[in-house]
N, C-alpha and C positions, 0 to 999 in steps of 0.2 A: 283252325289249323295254324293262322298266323304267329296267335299269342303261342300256343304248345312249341312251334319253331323258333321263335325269336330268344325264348328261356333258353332251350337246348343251344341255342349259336351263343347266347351270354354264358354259359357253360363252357362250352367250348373256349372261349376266348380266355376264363379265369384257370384253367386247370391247366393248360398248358407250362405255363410259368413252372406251378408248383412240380409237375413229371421233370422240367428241367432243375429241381434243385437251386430255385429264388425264395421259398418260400420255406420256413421254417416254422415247426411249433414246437411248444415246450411239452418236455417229459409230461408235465403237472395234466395236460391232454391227451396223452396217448395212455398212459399206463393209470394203473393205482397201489396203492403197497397192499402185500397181502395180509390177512385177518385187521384192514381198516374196511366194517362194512355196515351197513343198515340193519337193524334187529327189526323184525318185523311181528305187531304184537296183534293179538283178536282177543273179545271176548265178548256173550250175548246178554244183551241189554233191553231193558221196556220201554218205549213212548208214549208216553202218555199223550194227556191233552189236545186229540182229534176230534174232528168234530164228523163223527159218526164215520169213518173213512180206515177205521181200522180192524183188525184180524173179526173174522165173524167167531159165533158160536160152535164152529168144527173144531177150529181151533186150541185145543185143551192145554196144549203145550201153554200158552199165553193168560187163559183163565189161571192156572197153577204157578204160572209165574207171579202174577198178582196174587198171589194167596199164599206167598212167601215174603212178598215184598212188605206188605200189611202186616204178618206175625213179627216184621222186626217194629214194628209201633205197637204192638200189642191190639191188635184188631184180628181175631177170631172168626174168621167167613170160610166156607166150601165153596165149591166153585159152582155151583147152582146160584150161588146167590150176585154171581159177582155178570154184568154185562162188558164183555172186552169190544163194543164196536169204537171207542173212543180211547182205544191202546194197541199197541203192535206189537211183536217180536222181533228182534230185530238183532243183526251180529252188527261188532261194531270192530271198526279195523283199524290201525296208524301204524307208524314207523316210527323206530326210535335210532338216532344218530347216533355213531360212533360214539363220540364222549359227551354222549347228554346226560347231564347232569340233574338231582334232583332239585326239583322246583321248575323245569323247564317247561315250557306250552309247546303239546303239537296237536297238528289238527287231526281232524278224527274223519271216518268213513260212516256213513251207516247206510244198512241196505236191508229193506222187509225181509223177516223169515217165513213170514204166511202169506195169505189171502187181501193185506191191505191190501185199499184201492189208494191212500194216499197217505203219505206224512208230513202235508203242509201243516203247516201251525204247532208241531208236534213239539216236547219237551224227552229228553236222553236221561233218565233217573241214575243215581252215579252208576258208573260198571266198570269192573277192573279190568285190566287187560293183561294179559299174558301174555310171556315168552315162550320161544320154543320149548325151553328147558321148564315150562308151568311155574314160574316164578311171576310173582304179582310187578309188573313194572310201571303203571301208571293207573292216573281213575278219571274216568272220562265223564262228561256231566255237562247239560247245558243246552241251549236251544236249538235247533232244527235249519238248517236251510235247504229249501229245497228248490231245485231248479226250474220248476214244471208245475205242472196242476192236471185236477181230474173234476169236475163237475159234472154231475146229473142232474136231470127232474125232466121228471114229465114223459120219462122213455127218450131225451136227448143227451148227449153228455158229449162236452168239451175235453179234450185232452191234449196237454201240449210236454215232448220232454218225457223223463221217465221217473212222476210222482213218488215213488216208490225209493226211493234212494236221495240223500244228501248226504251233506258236510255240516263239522261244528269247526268253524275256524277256531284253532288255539283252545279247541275245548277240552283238551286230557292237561292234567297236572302229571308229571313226571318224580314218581317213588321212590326208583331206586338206579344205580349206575349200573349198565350193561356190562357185564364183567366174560371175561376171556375173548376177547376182540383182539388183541394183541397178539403176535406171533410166539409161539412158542422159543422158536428159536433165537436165541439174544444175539448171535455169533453175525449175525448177518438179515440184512435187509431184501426180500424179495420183492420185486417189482411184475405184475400181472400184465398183459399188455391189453387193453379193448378190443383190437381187431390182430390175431396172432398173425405173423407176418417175421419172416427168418429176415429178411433184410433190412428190415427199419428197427427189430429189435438188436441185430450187431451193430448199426448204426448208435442205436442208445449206447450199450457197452461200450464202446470208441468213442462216444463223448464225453462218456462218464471218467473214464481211465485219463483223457485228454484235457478235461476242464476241471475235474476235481482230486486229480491223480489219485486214484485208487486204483490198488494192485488188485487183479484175481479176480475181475468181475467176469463172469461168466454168461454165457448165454443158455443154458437149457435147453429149450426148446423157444418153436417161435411167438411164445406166449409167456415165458418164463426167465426173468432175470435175477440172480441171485450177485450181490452187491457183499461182500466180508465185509465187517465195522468192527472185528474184537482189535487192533490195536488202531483204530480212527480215534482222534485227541477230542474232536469236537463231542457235543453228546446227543443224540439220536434225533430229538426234532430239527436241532439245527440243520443235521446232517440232509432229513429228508427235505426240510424245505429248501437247500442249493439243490440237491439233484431234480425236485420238481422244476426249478427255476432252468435249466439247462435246454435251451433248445437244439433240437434236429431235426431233419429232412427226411419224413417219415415216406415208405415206399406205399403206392398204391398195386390193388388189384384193380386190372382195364375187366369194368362193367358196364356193360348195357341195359338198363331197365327200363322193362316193357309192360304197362296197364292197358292190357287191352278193352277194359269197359271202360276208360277215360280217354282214349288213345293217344297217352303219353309215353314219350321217348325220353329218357335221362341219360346222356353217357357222358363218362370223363375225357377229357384232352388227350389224353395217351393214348383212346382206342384209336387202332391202325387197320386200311383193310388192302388185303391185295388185290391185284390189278384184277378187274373186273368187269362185266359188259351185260348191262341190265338191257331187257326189250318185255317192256308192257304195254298193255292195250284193253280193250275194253267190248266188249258183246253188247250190242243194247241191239233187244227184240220186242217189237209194238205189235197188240193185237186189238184191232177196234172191232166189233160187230156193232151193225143197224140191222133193225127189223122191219121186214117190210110183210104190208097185210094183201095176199093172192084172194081176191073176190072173183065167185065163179061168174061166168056168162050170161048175157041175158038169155039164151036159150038153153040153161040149163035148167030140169024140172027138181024140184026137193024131192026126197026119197030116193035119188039115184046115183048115192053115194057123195053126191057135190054138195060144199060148203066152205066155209071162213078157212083160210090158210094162212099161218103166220109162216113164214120165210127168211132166215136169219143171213144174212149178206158181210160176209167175215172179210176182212182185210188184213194179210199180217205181212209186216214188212221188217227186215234186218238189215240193222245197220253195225258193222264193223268199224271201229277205231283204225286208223294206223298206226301200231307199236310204233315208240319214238324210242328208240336205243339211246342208251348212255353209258360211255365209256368211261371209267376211272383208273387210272394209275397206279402203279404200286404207292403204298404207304396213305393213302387218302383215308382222312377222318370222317368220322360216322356226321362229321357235322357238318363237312363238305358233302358227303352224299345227301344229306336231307337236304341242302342247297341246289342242289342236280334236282332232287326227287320234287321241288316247289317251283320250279322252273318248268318243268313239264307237266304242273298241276297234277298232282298226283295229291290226295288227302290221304290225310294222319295215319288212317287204317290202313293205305295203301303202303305206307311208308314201312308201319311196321312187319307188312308180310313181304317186302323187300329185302326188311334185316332177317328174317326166317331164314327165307333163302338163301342167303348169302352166308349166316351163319353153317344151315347144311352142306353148304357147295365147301366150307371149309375156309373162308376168304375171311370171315372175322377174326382176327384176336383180339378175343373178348370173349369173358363168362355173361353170354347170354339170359337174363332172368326176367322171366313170364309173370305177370301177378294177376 
Protein backbone atom coordinates (compact mmCIF):
# COMPACT_ATOMS: atom_id res chain seq x y z
CA UNK A 1 0.00 0.00 0.00
CA UNK A 2 2.89 2.21 0.78
CA UNK A 3 4.74 2.12 -2.79
CA UNK A 4 0.80 2.37 -4.60
CA UNK A 5 0.55 5.74 -2.16
CA UNK A 6 3.65 7.29 -2.37
CA UNK A 7 3.50 7.13 -6.73
CA UNK A 8 -0.17 8.65 -6.48
CA UNK A 9 1.34 11.67 -3.79
CA UNK A 10 4.42 12.06 -6.61
CA UNK A 11 1.55 12.60 -8.89
CA UNK A 12 -0.03 14.71 -7.13
CA UNK A 13 2.83 16.84 -6.46
CA UNK A 14 3.85 17.02 -10.70
CA UNK A 15 0.31 17.74 -12.15
CA UNK A 16 -0.50 20.53 -10.15
CA UNK A 17 1.90 22.89 -11.89
CA UNK A 18 0.74 21.76 -15.18
CA UNK A 19 -3.62 22.42 -14.17
CA UNK A 20 -2.02 25.93 -13.28
CA UNK A 21 -0.48 26.66 -16.67
CA UNK A 22 3.65 26.33 -15.96
CA UNK A 23 4.00 23.79 -18.04
CA UNK A 24 3.74 23.64 -21.73
CA UNK A 25 4.05 21.13 -24.65
CA UNK A 26 4.49 21.41 -28.14
CA UNK A 27 1.71 21.20 -30.91
CA UNK A 28 4.48 18.33 -32.44
CA UNK A 29 2.71 16.25 -29.00
CA UNK A 30 -0.66 16.79 -28.97
CA UNK A 31 -1.84 16.79 -32.49
CA UNK A 32 -0.66 15.13 -35.98
CA UNK A 33 -1.47 16.38 -39.49
CA UNK A 34 -4.06 14.64 -41.19
CA UNK A 35 -3.49 11.87 -44.12
CA UNK A 36 0.33 11.66 -42.38
CA UNK A 37 -0.19 7.90 -41.26
CA UNK A 38 1.13 4.35 -40.83
CA UNK A 39 0.12 1.93 -43.83
CA UNK A 40 -0.14 -1.22 -42.25
CA UNK A 41 0.84 -4.40 -44.51
CA UNK A 42 0.02 -8.69 -44.12
CA UNK A 43 0.82 -11.32 -46.09
CA UNK A 44 1.00 -15.54 -45.53
CA UNK A 45 4.26 -17.02 -45.54
CA UNK A 46 6.09 -20.70 -44.74
CA UNK A 47 8.82 -21.46 -42.13
CA UNK A 48 10.64 -23.66 -42.72
CA UNK A 49 13.56 -25.27 -40.78
CA UNK A 50 11.89 -26.71 -37.42
CA UNK A 51 12.88 -29.21 -36.01
CA UNK A 52 9.77 -31.43 -35.74
CA UNK A 53 7.70 -28.39 -33.84
CA UNK A 54 5.61 -27.59 -36.85
CA UNK A 55 2.04 -27.69 -38.43
CA UNK A 56 1.05 -31.55 -38.22
CA UNK A 57 -0.40 -33.74 -40.96
CA UNK A 58 -4.23 -32.03 -40.57
CA UNK A 59 -2.86 -29.33 -41.76
CA UNK A 60 -3.42 -29.23 -45.78
CA UNK A 61 -3.33 -25.63 -46.09
CA UNK A 62 0.62 -25.92 -45.21
CA UNK A 63 1.40 -29.39 -47.22
CA UNK A 64 -0.04 -27.32 -50.35
CA UNK A 65 1.63 -24.52 -49.59
CA UNK A 66 4.82 -26.34 -49.95
CA UNK A 67 3.87 -27.76 -53.13
CA UNK A 68 3.63 -24.38 -54.59
CA UNK A 69 6.67 -23.19 -53.28
CA UNK A 70 8.76 -26.34 -54.92
CA UNK A 71 6.79 -25.93 -58.44
CA UNK A 72 8.68 -22.48 -58.56
CA UNK A 73 12.22 -24.63 -58.61
CA UNK A 74 10.61 -27.11 -60.66
CA UNK A 75 10.23 -29.90 -58.25
CA UNK A 76 7.01 -31.87 -59.01
CA UNK A 77 5.44 -33.48 -55.40
CA UNK A 78 1.48 -34.05 -54.10
CA UNK A 79 1.12 -33.43 -50.93
CA UNK A 80 1.15 -37.27 -49.80
CA UNK A 81 4.58 -37.02 -50.48
CA UNK A 82 5.55 -34.00 -48.79
CA UNK A 83 6.02 -34.37 -44.31
CA UNK A 84 5.16 -30.59 -43.09
CA UNK A 85 6.14 -31.44 -39.17
CA UNK A 86 9.45 -29.37 -39.91
CA UNK A 87 7.35 -26.23 -41.60
CA UNK A 88 4.57 -23.86 -40.38
CA UNK A 89 1.92 -21.52 -41.88
CA UNK A 90 2.30 -18.68 -40.73
CA UNK A 91 0.67 -14.70 -41.53
CA UNK A 92 3.39 -12.19 -41.50
CA UNK A 93 2.54 -8.49 -40.57
CA UNK A 94 4.63 -4.77 -40.49
CA UNK A 95 4.04 -1.34 -40.99
CA UNK A 96 5.14 0.86 -43.48
CA UNK A 97 5.95 4.70 -42.53
CA UNK A 98 4.45 7.59 -43.97
CA UNK A 99 7.38 8.29 -46.55
CA UNK A 100 9.13 5.08 -46.70
CA UNK A 101 10.95 4.94 -49.16
CA UNK A 102 12.01 2.01 -51.40
CA UNK A 103 14.95 0.03 -50.30
CA UNK A 104 13.89 0.81 -46.72
CA UNK A 105 14.08 -2.19 -43.62
CA UNK A 106 11.09 -2.69 -41.29
CA UNK A 107 10.76 -5.27 -38.96
CA UNK A 108 8.22 -7.90 -39.54
CA UNK A 109 5.66 -9.79 -37.24
CA UNK A 110 5.11 -13.55 -37.54
CA UNK A 111 2.59 -15.50 -35.79
CA UNK A 112 1.49 -19.57 -36.52
CA UNK A 113 -1.50 -20.22 -38.66
CA UNK A 114 -2.00 -23.82 -37.55
CA UNK A 115 -1.14 -26.47 -34.90
CA UNK A 116 2.68 -25.40 -34.42
CA UNK A 117 3.87 -26.14 -31.15
CA UNK A 118 6.96 -23.90 -32.06
CA UNK A 119 9.03 -21.66 -34.44
CA UNK A 120 12.19 -21.66 -32.60
CA UNK A 121 15.00 -22.17 -35.01
CA UNK A 122 12.70 -21.34 -37.94
CA UNK A 123 13.70 -19.69 -41.28
CA UNK A 124 10.59 -16.90 -43.12
CA UNK A 125 10.86 -17.96 -47.10
CA UNK A 126 10.42 -14.49 -48.99
CA UNK A 127 6.64 -13.38 -48.79
CA UNK A 128 5.28 -10.27 -50.09
CA UNK A 129 3.20 -8.16 -48.27
CA UNK A 130 0.36 -6.19 -49.01
CA UNK A 131 -1.53 -3.05 -48.71
CA UNK A 132 -4.93 -2.30 -48.04
CA UNK A 133 -5.44 -1.28 -51.55
CA UNK A 134 -3.63 -5.24 -52.47
CA UNK A 135 -0.70 -3.52 -53.98
CA UNK A 136 2.58 -5.49 -53.34
CA UNK A 137 4.65 -3.00 -50.96
CA UNK A 138 7.48 -5.07 -49.48
CA UNK A 139 9.25 -8.76 -49.22
CA UNK A 140 9.95 -10.05 -46.13
CA UNK A 141 12.69 -13.02 -45.77
CA UNK A 142 14.96 -14.02 -43.04
CA UNK A 143 15.47 -15.77 -39.83
CA UNK A 144 13.13 -16.22 -36.81
CA UNK A 145 13.25 -14.88 -33.48
CA UNK A 146 11.44 -16.05 -30.99
CA UNK A 147 10.98 -15.16 -27.48
CA UNK A 148 10.10 -18.44 -25.78
CA UNK A 149 10.30 -22.25 -26.11
CA UNK A 150 8.44 -25.44 -26.02
CA UNK A 151 10.15 -28.79 -25.12
CA UNK A 152 8.90 -32.29 -24.69
CA UNK A 153 10.02 -36.06 -24.04
CA UNK A 154 9.18 -38.50 -22.26
CA UNK A 155 5.28 -37.20 -21.58
CA UNK A 156 7.24 -33.80 -19.87
CA UNK A 157 7.33 -30.63 -21.66
CA UNK A 158 8.89 -27.12 -20.71
CA UNK A 159 7.36 -24.06 -21.92
CA UNK A 160 8.13 -20.65 -21.42
CA UNK A 161 6.64 -17.31 -23.41
CA UNK A 162 4.52 -17.73 -26.47
CA UNK A 163 6.70 -20.17 -29.05
CA UNK A 164 4.41 -19.73 -31.36
CA UNK A 165 5.03 -16.20 -32.50
CA UNK A 166 8.22 -13.82 -33.18
CA UNK A 167 9.89 -11.04 -34.93
CA UNK A 168 12.50 -10.54 -37.95
CA UNK A 169 14.31 -7.48 -36.96
CA UNK A 170 14.72 -5.30 -40.33
CA UNK A 171 13.60 -8.40 -42.12
CA UNK A 172 11.18 -6.79 -45.05
CA UNK A 173 12.89 -4.87 -47.93
CA UNK A 174 10.59 -2.01 -48.92
CA UNK A 175 9.27 -2.07 -52.94
CA UNK A 176 7.40 0.60 -53.35
CA UNK A 177 6.34 4.24 -51.85
CA UNK A 178 2.87 4.45 -50.13
CA UNK A 179 1.11 6.61 -52.19
CA UNK A 180 -2.17 8.88 -51.29
CA UNK A 181 -1.10 9.69 -47.62
CA UNK A 182 -1.25 13.17 -48.33
CA UNK A 183 -4.33 15.36 -47.91
CA UNK A 184 -6.16 15.98 -50.60
CA UNK A 185 -6.78 19.11 -49.95
CA UNK A 186 -3.73 21.69 -50.82
CA UNK A 187 -5.66 24.82 -49.69
CA UNK A 188 -4.97 24.11 -46.00
CA UNK A 189 -3.38 22.18 -43.36
CA UNK A 190 -5.44 19.95 -40.89
CA UNK A 191 -4.34 19.29 -37.63
CA UNK A 192 -6.01 16.04 -35.68
CA UNK A 193 -5.71 16.29 -32.02
CA UNK A 194 -4.74 12.80 -29.69
CA UNK A 195 -7.12 13.47 -26.98
CA UNK A 196 -10.20 15.77 -28.46
CA UNK A 197 -10.52 18.53 -26.09
CA UNK A 198 -12.43 22.16 -27.01
CA UNK A 199 -10.00 23.95 -24.91
CA UNK A 200 -6.57 23.02 -25.46
CA UNK A 201 -7.43 22.84 -29.19
CA UNK A 202 -8.63 26.87 -29.18
CA UNK A 203 -5.62 27.19 -27.28
CA UNK A 204 -3.50 25.72 -30.34
CA UNK A 205 -5.52 28.12 -32.76
CA UNK A 206 -4.49 31.30 -30.62
CA UNK A 207 -1.03 30.21 -30.71
CA UNK A 208 -0.92 29.53 -34.05
CA UNK A 209 -2.73 32.88 -35.18
CA UNK A 210 -0.19 34.54 -32.21
CA UNK A 211 3.22 32.98 -32.94
CA UNK A 212 2.93 32.25 -36.73
CA UNK A 213 0.20 34.99 -37.69
CA UNK A 214 -1.84 33.04 -39.65
CA UNK A 215 -5.24 34.37 -40.40
CA UNK A 216 -8.57 32.04 -40.37
CA UNK A 217 -7.44 29.21 -38.35
CA UNK A 218 -10.26 27.67 -37.31
CA UNK A 219 -11.39 25.32 -34.72
CA UNK A 220 -13.89 22.60 -35.92
CA UNK A 221 -14.53 20.54 -33.46
CA UNK A 222 -12.60 19.63 -30.41
CA UNK A 223 -10.43 17.21 -32.32
CA UNK A 224 -10.10 19.16 -35.57
CA UNK A 225 -8.11 22.13 -36.71
CA UNK A 226 -7.98 23.33 -39.94
CA UNK A 227 -4.94 25.93 -40.67
CA UNK A 228 -5.52 27.97 -44.56
CA UNK A 229 -1.82 27.90 -46.39
CA UNK A 230 -3.03 29.09 -50.05
CA UNK A 231 -1.38 32.46 -49.70
CA UNK A 232 1.43 31.31 -46.73
CA UNK A 233 4.94 32.37 -48.74
CA UNK A 234 6.74 29.67 -46.93
CA UNK A 235 6.29 26.11 -48.47
CA UNK A 236 4.45 23.30 -46.74
CA UNK A 237 7.17 21.20 -44.72
CA UNK A 238 8.64 24.25 -43.60
CA UNK A 239 5.25 25.54 -42.63
CA UNK A 240 4.44 22.21 -40.55
CA UNK A 241 7.63 21.91 -38.82
CA UNK A 242 7.24 25.85 -37.03
CA UNK A 243 3.60 25.01 -36.24
CA UNK A 244 4.74 21.47 -34.64
CA UNK A 245 7.56 23.49 -32.88
CA UNK A 246 4.82 25.96 -31.27
CA UNK A 247 4.05 25.21 -27.66
CA UNK A 248 0.91 25.44 -25.34
CA UNK A 249 -0.77 24.77 -22.28
CA UNK A 250 -2.91 21.77 -23.27
CA UNK A 251 -6.15 21.47 -20.91
CA UNK A 252 -6.70 18.17 -18.89
CA UNK A 253 -9.87 15.86 -18.16
CA UNK A 254 -9.83 15.50 -13.97
CA UNK A 255 -9.48 11.45 -14.02
CA UNK A 256 -9.33 9.02 -11.50
CA UNK A 257 -8.05 5.42 -12.32
CA UNK A 258 -9.03 2.59 -10.51
CA UNK A 259 -7.43 -1.37 -11.08
CA UNK A 260 -9.16 -2.95 -8.82
CA UNK A 261 -7.11 -6.43 -9.24
CA UNK A 262 -3.84 -4.46 -8.58
CA UNK A 263 -5.42 -2.02 -6.12
CA UNK A 264 -4.05 1.03 -7.86
CA UNK A 265 -5.30 4.57 -7.59
CA UNK A 266 -3.86 7.08 -10.46
CA UNK A 267 -5.32 10.70 -10.27
CA UNK A 268 -4.37 14.01 -11.65
CA UNK A 269 -3.58 17.24 -9.55
CA UNK A 270 -6.77 18.95 -10.57
CA UNK A 271 -9.07 16.34 -9.13
CA UNK A 272 -11.05 18.37 -6.32
CA UNK A 273 -13.47 16.92 -3.80
CA UNK A 274 -16.18 18.54 -1.80
CA UNK A 275 -16.54 18.96 1.73
CA UNK A 276 -17.03 15.50 3.06
CA UNK A 277 -17.14 13.17 6.27
CA UNK A 278 -16.06 9.58 5.82
CA UNK A 279 -16.74 6.99 9.03
CA UNK A 280 -15.38 3.40 8.38
CA UNK A 281 -14.88 0.47 10.48
CA UNK A 282 -14.44 -2.88 10.50
CA UNK A 283 -16.53 -6.32 11.75
CA UNK A 284 -14.03 -9.06 12.74
CA UNK A 285 -16.14 -12.22 13.84
CA UNK A 286 -13.82 -15.45 15.35
CA UNK A 287 -15.23 -18.88 15.57
CA UNK A 288 -13.09 -21.48 17.38
CA UNK A 289 -14.53 -25.03 18.20
CA UNK A 290 -12.69 -27.92 20.34
CA UNK A 291 -13.80 -31.29 20.58
CA UNK A 292 -14.35 -32.96 23.34
CA UNK A 293 -14.81 -37.05 23.73
CA UNK A 294 -18.17 -37.80 26.54
CA UNK A 295 -17.16 -41.45 27.86
CA UNK A 296 -20.16 -43.31 29.45
CA UNK A 297 -20.02 -44.51 33.29
CA UNK A 298 -18.67 -47.13 34.89
CA UNK A 299 -21.97 -48.39 35.50
CA UNK A 300 -23.21 -48.28 32.39
CA UNK A 301 -23.98 -51.80 30.75
CA UNK A 302 -23.27 -52.10 26.60
CA UNK A 303 -26.44 -52.70 24.62
CA UNK A 304 -28.25 -49.92 26.56
CA UNK A 305 -27.92 -47.56 24.08
CA UNK A 306 -24.57 -46.03 26.03
CA UNK A 307 -21.44 -45.24 24.15
CA UNK A 308 -18.27 -42.93 22.86
CA UNK A 309 -19.70 -39.31 22.47
CA UNK A 310 -17.79 -36.60 20.60
CA UNK A 311 -19.12 -33.18 21.85
CA UNK A 312 -18.19 -30.13 19.94
CA UNK A 313 -17.57 -26.90 22.49
CA UNK A 314 -17.96 -23.72 20.00
CA UNK A 315 -16.76 -20.32 21.10
CA UNK A 316 -17.63 -17.43 18.95
CA UNK A 317 -16.81 -14.08 19.68
CA UNK A 318 -17.29 -10.30 17.86
CA UNK A 319 -15.33 -7.95 17.82
CA UNK A 320 -16.33 -4.39 16.43
CA UNK A 321 -13.84 -1.57 15.19
CA UNK A 322 -14.58 1.84 16.19
CA UNK A 323 -15.32 3.94 12.93
CA UNK A 324 -12.57 6.69 12.97
CA UNK A 325 -14.34 9.77 11.05
CA UNK A 326 -12.65 11.88 8.77
CA UNK A 327 -13.42 15.20 7.80
CA UNK A 328 -12.31 17.02 4.66
CA UNK A 329 -12.96 20.34 3.39
CA UNK A 330 -14.19 21.76 0.34
CA UNK A 331 -11.78 21.60 -2.65
CA UNK A 332 -9.48 18.63 -1.01
CA UNK A 333 -7.36 16.37 -3.52
CA UNK A 334 -7.81 12.87 -4.09
CA UNK A 335 -4.24 12.81 -2.76
CA UNK A 336 -4.95 14.49 0.33
CA UNK A 337 -7.70 12.09 0.97
CA UNK A 338 -5.47 8.89 0.53
CA UNK A 339 -3.18 10.96 3.02
CA UNK A 340 -6.33 10.99 5.55
CA UNK A 341 -7.31 7.30 4.37
CA UNK A 342 -3.06 6.05 5.46
CA UNK A 343 -3.28 7.77 8.61
CA UNK A 344 -6.18 5.73 9.66
CA UNK A 345 -4.59 2.64 8.14
CA UNK A 346 -7.01 1.95 6.01
CA UNK A 347 -5.51 -0.52 2.71
CA UNK A 348 -5.40 0.22 -1.01
CA UNK A 349 -8.87 -1.69 -1.34
CA UNK A 350 -10.24 0.16 1.31
CA UNK A 351 -9.15 3.37 -0.18
CA UNK A 352 -10.71 2.55 -3.44
CA UNK A 353 -14.20 1.85 -2.28
CA UNK A 354 -14.01 5.21 -0.44
CA UNK A 355 -13.56 6.85 -3.78
CA UNK A 356 -16.81 4.69 -5.00
CA UNK A 357 -18.56 6.33 -2.49
CA UNK A 358 -17.76 9.44 -2.69
CA UNK A 359 -17.98 9.42 -6.32
CA UNK A 360 -21.81 8.21 -5.70
CA UNK A 361 -22.58 10.65 -2.89
CA UNK A 362 -21.55 13.24 -5.95
CA UNK A 363 -18.43 14.88 -3.98
CA UNK A 364 -15.87 13.84 -6.77
CA UNK A 365 -15.25 15.95 -9.74
CA UNK A 366 -13.83 13.55 -11.62
CA UNK A 367 -14.55 10.99 -14.44
CA UNK A 368 -14.39 8.00 -12.27
CA UNK A 369 -12.69 4.88 -14.31
CA UNK A 370 -12.86 1.16 -13.15
CA UNK A 371 -10.35 -1.23 -15.05
Amino acid sequence: MRQVLVVLMGLMLIQPGMAAGTDKVRIKELARIQGIRDYPLVGYGVIVGLSGTGDSEKNRVTRQSLVNVLKHFNVSLTEADLNSRNTAAVMVTSRLGAYGEAGDKLDVEVASLGDARSLQGGSLLMTPLYGPDQKLYALAQGALSVGGYDFEANDSSRRKNHPTAGRIPRGANVERHPEAHESSEKDKITLILNEPDFTTAQRIADGLTRELALNGVEVIHGARIEIPVAGVKANIPQLISRIENISVTPDHVARVIVNEKTGTVVSGGQVRIDEVSISHGNLNVEISTRYQVSQPGWLAHPGDGVGTVVVPDTKLSVTEQVPVPVQLKDGTTVGELVQAMYRIHLSTRDVITVLQAINQAGALHAELIIQ
